[in-house]
C-alpha positions in Angstrom: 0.5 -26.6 6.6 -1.4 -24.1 8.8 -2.4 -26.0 11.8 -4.4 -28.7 9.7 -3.8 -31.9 8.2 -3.6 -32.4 4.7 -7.4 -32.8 4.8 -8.3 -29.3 5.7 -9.2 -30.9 9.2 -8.1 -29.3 12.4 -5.1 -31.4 14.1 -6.4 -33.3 17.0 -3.5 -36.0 17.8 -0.6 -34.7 20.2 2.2 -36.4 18.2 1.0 -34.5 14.9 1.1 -31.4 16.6 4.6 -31.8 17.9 5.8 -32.4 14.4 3.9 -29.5 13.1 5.3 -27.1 15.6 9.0 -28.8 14.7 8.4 -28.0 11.0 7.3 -24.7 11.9 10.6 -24.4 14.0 12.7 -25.5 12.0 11.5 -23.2 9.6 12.2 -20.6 11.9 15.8 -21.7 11.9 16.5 -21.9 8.4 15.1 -17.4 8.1 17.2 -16.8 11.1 20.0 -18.6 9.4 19.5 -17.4 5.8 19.7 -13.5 7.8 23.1 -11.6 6.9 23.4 -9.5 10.8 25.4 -7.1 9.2 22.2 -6.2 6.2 19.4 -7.5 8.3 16.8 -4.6 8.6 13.6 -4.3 10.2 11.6 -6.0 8.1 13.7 -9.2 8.7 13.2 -8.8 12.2 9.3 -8.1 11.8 9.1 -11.6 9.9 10.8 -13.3 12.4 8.5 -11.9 15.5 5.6 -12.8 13.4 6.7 -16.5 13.1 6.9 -16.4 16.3 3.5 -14.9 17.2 2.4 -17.6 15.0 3.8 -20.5 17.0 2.8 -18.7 19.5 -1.2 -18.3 18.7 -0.5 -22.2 17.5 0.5 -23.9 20.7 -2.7 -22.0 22.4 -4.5 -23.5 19.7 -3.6 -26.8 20.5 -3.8 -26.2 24.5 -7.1 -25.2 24.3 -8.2 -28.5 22.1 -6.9 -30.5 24.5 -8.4 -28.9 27.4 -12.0 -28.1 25.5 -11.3 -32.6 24.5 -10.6 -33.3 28.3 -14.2 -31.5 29.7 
């Protein structure tokens, strides 16, 4: 689930999006949960940033559709 549908298609509709970014949250959680603080190292913390880079670069993504839809 990278920011498509299960077509391969680019998400275009606002309520898919939303659930896309939840799933991608919620993923989120469950590493940041499944981290021991007392053993996690940097690399833990790296995969976290980068998850959230990736929402991140995701909910630009989906800004600029809906701006690029709306000219």
């Amino acid at each position: 689930m990278k920011g498509v549908d299960h077509l391969g298609s680019p998400i275009q509709n606002k309520n898919t999006q939303v659930d896309f970014l939840k799933h991608r949250l919620n993923m989120f959680i469950d590493v940041l949960d499944a981290i021991d603080p007392e053993d996690a190292d940097l690399e833990d913390i790296d995969r976290l940033i980068a998850m959230l880079d990736d929402m991140e670069s995701k909910c630009r993504e989906f800004n600029n559709r809906e701006v690029n839809e709306s000219v």
